[in-house]
N, C-alpha and C positions, 0 to 999 in steps of 0.2 A: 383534825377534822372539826368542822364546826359543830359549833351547838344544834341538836337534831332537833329539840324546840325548835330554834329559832329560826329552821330552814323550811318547819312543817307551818306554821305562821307566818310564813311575808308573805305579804299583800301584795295581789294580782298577780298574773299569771307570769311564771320564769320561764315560759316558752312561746309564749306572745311578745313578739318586735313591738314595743311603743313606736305609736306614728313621731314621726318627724316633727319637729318643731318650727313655728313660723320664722321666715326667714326678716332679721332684722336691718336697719342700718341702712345702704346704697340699695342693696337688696329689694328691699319690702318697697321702695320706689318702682321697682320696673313690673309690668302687667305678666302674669305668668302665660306662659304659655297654656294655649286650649289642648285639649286633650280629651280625646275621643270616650265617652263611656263604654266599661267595659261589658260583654255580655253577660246576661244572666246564667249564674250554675246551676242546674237542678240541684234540688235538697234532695241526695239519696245520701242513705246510712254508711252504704260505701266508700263515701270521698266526708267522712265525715271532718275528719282536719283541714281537708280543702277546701270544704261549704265555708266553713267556719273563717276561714282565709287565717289560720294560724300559721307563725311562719316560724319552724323550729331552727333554735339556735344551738351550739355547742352545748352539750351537759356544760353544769359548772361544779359538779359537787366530785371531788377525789375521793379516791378509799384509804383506805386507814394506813397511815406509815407504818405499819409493821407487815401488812399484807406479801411485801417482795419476801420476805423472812419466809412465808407461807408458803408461797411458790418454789422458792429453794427447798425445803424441806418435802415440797410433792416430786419436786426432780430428780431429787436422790432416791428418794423409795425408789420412784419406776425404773431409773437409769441402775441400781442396784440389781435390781430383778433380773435384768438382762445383763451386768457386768458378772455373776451370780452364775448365772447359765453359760456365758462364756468358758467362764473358768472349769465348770463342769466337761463340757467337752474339751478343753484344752489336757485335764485329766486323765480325763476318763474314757475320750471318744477313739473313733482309728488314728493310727498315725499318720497317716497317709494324708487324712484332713487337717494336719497339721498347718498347711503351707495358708486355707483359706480362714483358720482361726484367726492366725495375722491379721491378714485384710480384711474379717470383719473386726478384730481389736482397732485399729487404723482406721474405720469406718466409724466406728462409733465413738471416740475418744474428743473428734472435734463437734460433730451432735450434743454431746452429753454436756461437751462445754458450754454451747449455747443455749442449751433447755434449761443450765442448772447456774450458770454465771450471768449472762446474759439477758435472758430472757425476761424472768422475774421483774427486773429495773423496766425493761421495756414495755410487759404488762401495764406496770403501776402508772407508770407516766401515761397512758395511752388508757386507761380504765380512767370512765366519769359519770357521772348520772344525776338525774336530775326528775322533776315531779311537778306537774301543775295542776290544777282542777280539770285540766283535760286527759292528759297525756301522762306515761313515763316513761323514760326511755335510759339506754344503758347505751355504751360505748365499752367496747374491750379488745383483746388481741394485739397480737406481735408482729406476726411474718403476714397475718392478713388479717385486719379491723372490720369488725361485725358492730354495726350502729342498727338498734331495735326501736323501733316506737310501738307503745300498746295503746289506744285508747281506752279512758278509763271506763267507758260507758260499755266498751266489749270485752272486759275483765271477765272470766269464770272463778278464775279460783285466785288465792294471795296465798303464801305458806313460806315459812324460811324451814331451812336445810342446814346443819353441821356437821360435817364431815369428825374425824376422830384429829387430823391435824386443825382444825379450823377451832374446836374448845380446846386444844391446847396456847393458841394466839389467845382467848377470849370473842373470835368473829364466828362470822354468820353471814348466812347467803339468804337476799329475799327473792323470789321466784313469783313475776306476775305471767298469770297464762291466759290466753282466749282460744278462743275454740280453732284458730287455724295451726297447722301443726308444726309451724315456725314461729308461732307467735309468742312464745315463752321470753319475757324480758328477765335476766340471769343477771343479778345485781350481788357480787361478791366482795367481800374485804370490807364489811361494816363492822362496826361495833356492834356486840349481841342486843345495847339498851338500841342503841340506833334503830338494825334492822326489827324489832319488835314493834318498836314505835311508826317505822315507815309504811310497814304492814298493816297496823290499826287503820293507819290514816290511809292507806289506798281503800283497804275494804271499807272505811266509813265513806269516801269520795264515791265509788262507785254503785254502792248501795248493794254490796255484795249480799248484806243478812237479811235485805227484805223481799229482791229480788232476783228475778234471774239476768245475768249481765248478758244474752243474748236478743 
């Protein structure tokens, strides 16, 4: 992963498209085409990325190559739990329930494959995030991609989270919230220096400690 200095430091916005550059050569000879102005947007707080005409691009920043490691080791607990309980009633339970033990054994065998083989790699590749003076935004998921943007300006809270597997990797999870009740941007598989530092620098961005972000 890169240096979290040097990604909380670059200059201008990683979520603002640079205009276009003049067109040179045979080009820059011909008279452009006219092109109608567009309408005015009202400035409301609401479409505040839109006023602004930001135009969001792909996160660029990965999580930590050891993160898939992470995810393996949360699939086995859970998938244990219930391999756990299978075997309990296959035990202990009527006999008679014997024939549906099978077919959930058979049920769960090619799941647990994919939550615990599978999965993790596709996590990782498919988890990105990214920060600019406006905006942060996460990208995550497998079987269905959840892409979040928070404005910084309606940030409430900043706070990381470490699970008992997550200080075993050395990560951490940054967690930016606003007051809508999907608005939790869930930024996982940092470095514990990283995610401290991306914390600082959201709640310094949004003026979390002087004011209220609503």
């Amino acid at each position: 992963m890169s240096d979290p200095a040097a990604v909380l430091r670059t200059n201008g916005d990683p979520l603002v498209s640079s205009p276009p550059s003049a067109p040179t050569g045979a080009h820059a000879l011909r008279e452009p085409a006219r092109r109608t102005a567009a309408p005015e947007v009202p400035d409301t707080g609401d479409e505040l990325l839109t006023n602004n005409r930001i135009l969001i691009t792909a996160p660029r920043h990965r999580i930590e190559k050891r993160t898939p490691f992470l995810f393996i080791i949360e699939g086995i607990w859970s998938w244990a739990i219930l391999a756990g309980l299978q075997v309990a009633w296959y035990f202990w339970g009527d006999n008679v329930m014997a024939f549906w033990n099978w077919v959930a054994l058979a049920a769960t065998i090619p799941f647990a494959f994919m939550a615990i083989v599978v999965a993790p790699w596709w996590r990782y590749i498919v988890a990105r995030w990214d920060v600019s003076d406006t905006a942060v935004c996460s990208r995550k998921g497998w079987w269905t991609t959840q892409f979040r943007i928070a404005p910084l300006a309606r940030l409430q809270t900043v706070y990381t989270t470490r699970t008992l597997f997550e200080r075993w990797f050395g990560l951490a999870t940054v967690n930016a919230s606003t007051a809508s009740a999907q608005g939790t941007v869930e930024i996982r598989g940092l470095n514990l220096a990283d995610a401290e530092a991306l914390a600082q620098h959201l709640i310094a961005i949004a003026n979390l400690d002087a004011e209220d972000g609503t």
